[in-house]
C-alpha positions in Angstrom: 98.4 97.8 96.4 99.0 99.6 99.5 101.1 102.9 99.9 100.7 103.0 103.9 103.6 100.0 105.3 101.4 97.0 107.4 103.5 97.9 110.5 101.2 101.3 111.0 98.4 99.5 112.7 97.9 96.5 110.5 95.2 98.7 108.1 96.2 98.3 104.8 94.9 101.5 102.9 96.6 104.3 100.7 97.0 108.0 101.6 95.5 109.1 98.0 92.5 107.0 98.1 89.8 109.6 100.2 87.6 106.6 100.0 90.2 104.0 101.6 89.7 102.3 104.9 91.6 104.5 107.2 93.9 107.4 106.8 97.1 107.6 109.5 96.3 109.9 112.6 99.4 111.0 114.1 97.6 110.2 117.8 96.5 107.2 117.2 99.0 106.3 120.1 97.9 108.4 122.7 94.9 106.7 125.1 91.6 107.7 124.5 90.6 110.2 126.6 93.3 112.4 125.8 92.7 111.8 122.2 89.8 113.0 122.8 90.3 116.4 125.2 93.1 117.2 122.4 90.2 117.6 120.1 87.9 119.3 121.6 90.0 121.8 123.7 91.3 123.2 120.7 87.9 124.9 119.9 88.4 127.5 117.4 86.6 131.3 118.1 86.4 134.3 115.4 86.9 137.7 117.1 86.0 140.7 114.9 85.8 144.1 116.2 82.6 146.3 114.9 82.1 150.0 115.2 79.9 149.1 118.2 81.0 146.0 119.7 83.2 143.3 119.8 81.5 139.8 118.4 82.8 136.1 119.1 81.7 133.2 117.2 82.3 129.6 117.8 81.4 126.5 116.0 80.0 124.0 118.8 78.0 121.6 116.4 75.6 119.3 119.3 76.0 121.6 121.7 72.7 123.4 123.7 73.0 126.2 125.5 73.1 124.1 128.7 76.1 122.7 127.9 77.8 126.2 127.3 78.8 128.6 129.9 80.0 132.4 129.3 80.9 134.6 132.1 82.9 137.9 133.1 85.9 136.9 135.2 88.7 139.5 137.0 87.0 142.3 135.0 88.3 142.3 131.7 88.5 138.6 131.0 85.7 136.8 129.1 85.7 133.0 129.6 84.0 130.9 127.6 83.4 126.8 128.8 81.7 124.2 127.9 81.8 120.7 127.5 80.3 117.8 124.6 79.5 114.6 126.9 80.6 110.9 125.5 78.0 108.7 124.4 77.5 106.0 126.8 77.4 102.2 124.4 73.9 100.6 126.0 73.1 97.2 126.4 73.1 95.6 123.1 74.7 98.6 121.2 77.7 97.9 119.3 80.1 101.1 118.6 82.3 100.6 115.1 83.8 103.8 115.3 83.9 107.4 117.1 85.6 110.0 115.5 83.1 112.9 116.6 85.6 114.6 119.6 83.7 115.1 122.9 85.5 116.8 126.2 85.5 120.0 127.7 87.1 123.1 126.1 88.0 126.9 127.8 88.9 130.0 126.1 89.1 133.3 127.2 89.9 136.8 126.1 91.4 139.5 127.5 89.4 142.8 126.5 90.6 146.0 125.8 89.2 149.1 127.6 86.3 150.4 125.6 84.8 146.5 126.4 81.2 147.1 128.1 81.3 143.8 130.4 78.2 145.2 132.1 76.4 144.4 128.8 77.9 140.8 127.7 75.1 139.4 125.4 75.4 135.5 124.3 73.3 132.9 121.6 73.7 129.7 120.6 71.6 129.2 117.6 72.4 125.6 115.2 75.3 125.0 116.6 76.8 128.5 116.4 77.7 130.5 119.6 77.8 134.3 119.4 78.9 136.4 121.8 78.6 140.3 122.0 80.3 142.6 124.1 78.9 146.1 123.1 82.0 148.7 123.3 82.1 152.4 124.8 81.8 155.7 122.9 85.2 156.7 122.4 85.8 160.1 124.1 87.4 162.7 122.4 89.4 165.0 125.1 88.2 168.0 125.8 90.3 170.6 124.1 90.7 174.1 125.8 92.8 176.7 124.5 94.9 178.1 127.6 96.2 181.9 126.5 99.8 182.1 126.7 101.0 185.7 128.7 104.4 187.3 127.9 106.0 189.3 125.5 
């Protein structure tokens, strides 16, 4: 018995079954490509602060460090790029489904002033980016008592 109406692509599976043919995607409408960008563009970065730096981590599962680019732009701004390639089908090669997303993907991050950018550190390591941006002793002012003259 199916719960999901035939009109919904003609795949008759139900939405409580994990194990059914298909579940409904929402944008299963749009074409392709931007199907695709949607996915991958949305890439999803931790930013924690640490006594002594500031670290960014992303999950980019495939990726090398060849296909990841960090860089320093106006300043303050970290900018993170990068892009996962579609496989190509070869001669005789059949494709029954792609749901892993591909595309390219930017983030960036505007950094507060204690930010080294002089010192930017990045590693990609099984599929995990980290990024470290070492931060700046925090100066205390200088306090200097001035004497007060009068009465």
């Amino acid at each position: 018995m199916s719960l999901i109406p035939n009109i919904l692509g003609g795949v008759r599976s139900s939405v409580f079954d994990p194990f059914s043919v298909d579940a409904w995607d929402p944008f299963h409408l749009l074409p392709a490509p931007i199907r695709e960008n949607l996915e991958f563009s949305n890439t999803r970065i931790d930013w924690k602060e640490t006594s002594q730096a500031h670290v960014f981590q992303a999950d980019l599962p495939g990726l090398t460090k060849d296909d990841v680019k960090v860089e320093v732009v106006d300043e303050r701004v970290l900018q993170i790029t990068g892009e996962r390639k579609i496989q190509k089908e070869d001669s005789g090669e059949t494709w029954h489904r792609i749901e892993r997303s591909s595309g390219k993907f930017q983030r960036r991050f505007r950094l507060p002033e204690n930010a080294r950018m002089d010192q930017v550190t990045a590693s990609i390591e099984n599929g995990v980016l980290t990024v470290t941006v070492p931060k700046e002793e925090v100066r205390r002012p200088e306090v200097m008592p001035v004497q007060v003259s009068g009465s």
